[in-house]
PLY file of the C-alpha trace (Angstrom):
ply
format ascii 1.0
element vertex 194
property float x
property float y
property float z
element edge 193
property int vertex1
property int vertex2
end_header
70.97 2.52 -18.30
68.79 5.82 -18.79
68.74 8.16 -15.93
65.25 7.48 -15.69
66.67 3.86 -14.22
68.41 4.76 -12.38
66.99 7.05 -10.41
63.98 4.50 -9.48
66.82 2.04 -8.01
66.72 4.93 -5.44
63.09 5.65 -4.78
63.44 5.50 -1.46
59.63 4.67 0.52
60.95 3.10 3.63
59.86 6.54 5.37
56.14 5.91 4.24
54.05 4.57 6.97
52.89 1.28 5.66
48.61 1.47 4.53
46.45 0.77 7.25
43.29 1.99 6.26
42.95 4.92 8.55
46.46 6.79 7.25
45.01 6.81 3.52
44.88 10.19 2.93
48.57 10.65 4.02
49.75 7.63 2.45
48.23 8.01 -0.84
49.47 11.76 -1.40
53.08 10.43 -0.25
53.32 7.37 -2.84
51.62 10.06 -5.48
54.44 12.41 -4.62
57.01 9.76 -4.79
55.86 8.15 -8.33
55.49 11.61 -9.78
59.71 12.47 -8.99
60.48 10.02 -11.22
57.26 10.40 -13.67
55.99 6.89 -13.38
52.79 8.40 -11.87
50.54 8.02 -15.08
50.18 4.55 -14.79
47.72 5.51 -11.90
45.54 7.31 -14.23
45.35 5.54 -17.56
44.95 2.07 -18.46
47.82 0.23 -20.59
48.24 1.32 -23.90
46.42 -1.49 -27.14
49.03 -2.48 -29.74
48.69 -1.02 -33.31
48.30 -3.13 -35.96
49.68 -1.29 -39.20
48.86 -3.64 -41.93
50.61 -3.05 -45.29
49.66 -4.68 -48.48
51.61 -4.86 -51.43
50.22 -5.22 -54.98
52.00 -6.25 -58.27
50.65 -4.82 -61.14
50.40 -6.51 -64.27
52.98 -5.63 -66.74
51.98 -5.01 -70.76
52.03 -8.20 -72.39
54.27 -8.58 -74.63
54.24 -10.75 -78.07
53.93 -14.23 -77.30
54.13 -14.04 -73.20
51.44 -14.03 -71.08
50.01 -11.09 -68.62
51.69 -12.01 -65.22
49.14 -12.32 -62.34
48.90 -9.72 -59.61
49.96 -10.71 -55.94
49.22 -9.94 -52.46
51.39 -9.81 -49.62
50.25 -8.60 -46.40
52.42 -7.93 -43.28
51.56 -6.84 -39.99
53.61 -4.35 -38.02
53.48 -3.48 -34.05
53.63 0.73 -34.28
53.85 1.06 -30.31
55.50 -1.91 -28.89
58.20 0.25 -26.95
55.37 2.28 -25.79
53.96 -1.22 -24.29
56.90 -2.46 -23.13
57.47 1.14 -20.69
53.87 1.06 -19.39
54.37 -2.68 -18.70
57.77 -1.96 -16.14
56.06 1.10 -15.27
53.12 -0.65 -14.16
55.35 -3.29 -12.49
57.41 -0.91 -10.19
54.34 1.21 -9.29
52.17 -2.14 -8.22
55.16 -3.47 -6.81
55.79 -0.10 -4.74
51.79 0.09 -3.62
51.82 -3.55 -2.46
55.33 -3.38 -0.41
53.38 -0.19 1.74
50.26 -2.05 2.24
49.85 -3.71 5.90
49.14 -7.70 5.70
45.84 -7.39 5.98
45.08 -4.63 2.97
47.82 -6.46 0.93
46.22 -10.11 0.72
42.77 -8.21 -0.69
45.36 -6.70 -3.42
47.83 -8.41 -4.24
45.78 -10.63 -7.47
45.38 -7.10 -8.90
47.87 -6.67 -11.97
46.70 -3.15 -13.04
48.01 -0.33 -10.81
45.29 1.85 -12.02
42.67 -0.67 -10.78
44.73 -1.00 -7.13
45.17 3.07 -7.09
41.12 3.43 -8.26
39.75 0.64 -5.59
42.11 2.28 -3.09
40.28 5.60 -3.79
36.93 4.22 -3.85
37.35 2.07 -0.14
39.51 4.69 1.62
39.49 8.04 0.13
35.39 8.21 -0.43
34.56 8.11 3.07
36.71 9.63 5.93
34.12 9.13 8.24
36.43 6.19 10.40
39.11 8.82 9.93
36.71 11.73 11.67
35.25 9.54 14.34
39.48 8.15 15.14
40.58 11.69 15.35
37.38 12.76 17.36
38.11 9.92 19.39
41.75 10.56 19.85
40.65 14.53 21.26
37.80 13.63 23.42
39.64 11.20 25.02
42.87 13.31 25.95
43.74 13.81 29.52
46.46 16.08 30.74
48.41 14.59 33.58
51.01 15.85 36.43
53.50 13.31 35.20
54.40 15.22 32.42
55.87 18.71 31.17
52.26 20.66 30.60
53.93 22.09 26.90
54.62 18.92 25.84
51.21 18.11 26.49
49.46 21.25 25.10
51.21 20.02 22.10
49.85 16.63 21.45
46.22 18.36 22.35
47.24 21.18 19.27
48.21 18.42 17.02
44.48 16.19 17.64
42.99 19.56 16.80
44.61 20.66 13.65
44.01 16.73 12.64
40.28 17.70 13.46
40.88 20.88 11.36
42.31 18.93 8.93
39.22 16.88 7.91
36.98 19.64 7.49
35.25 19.62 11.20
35.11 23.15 12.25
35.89 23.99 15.82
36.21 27.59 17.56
39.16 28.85 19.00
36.69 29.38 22.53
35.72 25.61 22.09
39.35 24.38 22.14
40.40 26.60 25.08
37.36 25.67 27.02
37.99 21.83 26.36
41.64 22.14 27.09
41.11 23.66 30.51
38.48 20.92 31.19
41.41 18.41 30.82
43.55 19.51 32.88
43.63 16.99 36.06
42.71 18.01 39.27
45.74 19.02 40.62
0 1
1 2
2 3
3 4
4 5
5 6
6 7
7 8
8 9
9 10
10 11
11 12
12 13
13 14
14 15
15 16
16 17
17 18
18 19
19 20
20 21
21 22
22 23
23 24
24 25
25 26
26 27
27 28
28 29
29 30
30 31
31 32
32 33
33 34
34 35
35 36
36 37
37 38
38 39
39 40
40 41
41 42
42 43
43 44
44 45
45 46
46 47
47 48
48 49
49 50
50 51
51 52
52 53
53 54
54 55
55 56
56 57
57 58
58 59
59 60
60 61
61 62
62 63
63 64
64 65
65 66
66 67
67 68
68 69
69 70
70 71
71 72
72 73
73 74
74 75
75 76
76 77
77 78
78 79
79 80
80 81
81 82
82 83
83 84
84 85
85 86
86 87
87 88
88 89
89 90
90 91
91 92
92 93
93 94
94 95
95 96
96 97
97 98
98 99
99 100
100 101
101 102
102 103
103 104
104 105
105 106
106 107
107 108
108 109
109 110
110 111
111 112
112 113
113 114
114 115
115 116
116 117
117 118
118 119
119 120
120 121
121 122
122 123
123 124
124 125
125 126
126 127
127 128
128 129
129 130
130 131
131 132
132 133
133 134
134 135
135 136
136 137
137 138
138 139
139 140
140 141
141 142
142 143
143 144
144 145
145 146
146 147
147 148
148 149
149 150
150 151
151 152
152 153
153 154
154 155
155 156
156 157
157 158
158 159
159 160
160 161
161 162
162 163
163 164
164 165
165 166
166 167
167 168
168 169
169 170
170 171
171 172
172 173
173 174
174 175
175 176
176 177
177 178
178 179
179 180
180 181
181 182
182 183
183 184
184 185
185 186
186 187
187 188
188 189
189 190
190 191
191 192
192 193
């Protein structure tokens, strides 16, 4: 068993928040991260490797004739040789454990529009194009998420100032700028009444 092997017996994903749709940005850099440790990611980025056909042909050539015998006849014999078949055979288990992996961290829903797919390229590219392309649901669920924060008396004001930081760096974090005056100003205008 190469080390190679056996170190993807112990690629260890169970800490990956399963696909939802909205997490993709998270999720994909995480399984990217994961495949690259034990450098199975390139089965993401190219498609499976064609076999080589190597065909040799082997002549006879006549030999001088000789008093009384006849000029033997020339013959053909063609053979055709796989060059990359162990090349083939890696991208195919490759290709196996990283479709396997993507599938496993897919929610029920995203899973049953992926799971026909046999190419993890094809998954990781139609991922890409349906999640990755456009984070405007992401934008408009983290806007949400700080507009509609309310601080309450029930619990310790830090703790809360903390979950209002985090919905703003996730604002940050998709490329919506926001002052540091607008975040104040927006905080104080949620505290409650009290």
């Amino acid at each position: 068993m190469t080390s190679n092997s056996q170190t993807r017996l112990y690629l260890d994903l169970s800490k990956v928040e399963s696909l939802d749709g909205i997490n993709y940005k998270g999720w994909s850099q995480r399984m990217l991260i994961a495949f690259e440790q034990v450098e199975i990611d390139y089965v993401l980025f190219r498609d499976a490797p064609k076999p080589i056909e190597q065909t040799n042909t082997m002549i006879e050539i006549p030999s001088t004739p000789v008093l009384g015998n006849k000029e033997s006849s020339s013959s053909q014999m063609t053979t055709t040789v796989v060059a990359n078949e162990s090349e083939i055979k890696k991208f195919d288990r490759d290709n196996k454990f990283v479709r396997g992996h993507l599938l496993n961290s897919m929610k029920y829903n995203i899973f049953d529009l992926y799971v026909n797919m046999k190419s993890a390229k094809e998954m990781w590219e139609s991922l890409e194009k349906k999640y990755g392309a456009d984070d405007a649901g992401k934008k408009k669920y983290v806007t949400g998420n700080w507009l509609n924060f309310k601080l309450v008396d029930t619990k310790p004001i830090m703790d809360q100032v903390h979950v209002y930081e985090n919905y703003v760096a996730e604002i940050l974090a998709q490329v919506m700028k926001m002052c540091e005056i607008l975040q104040a100003n927006v905080l104080i205008e949620k505290l409650p009444d009290s």
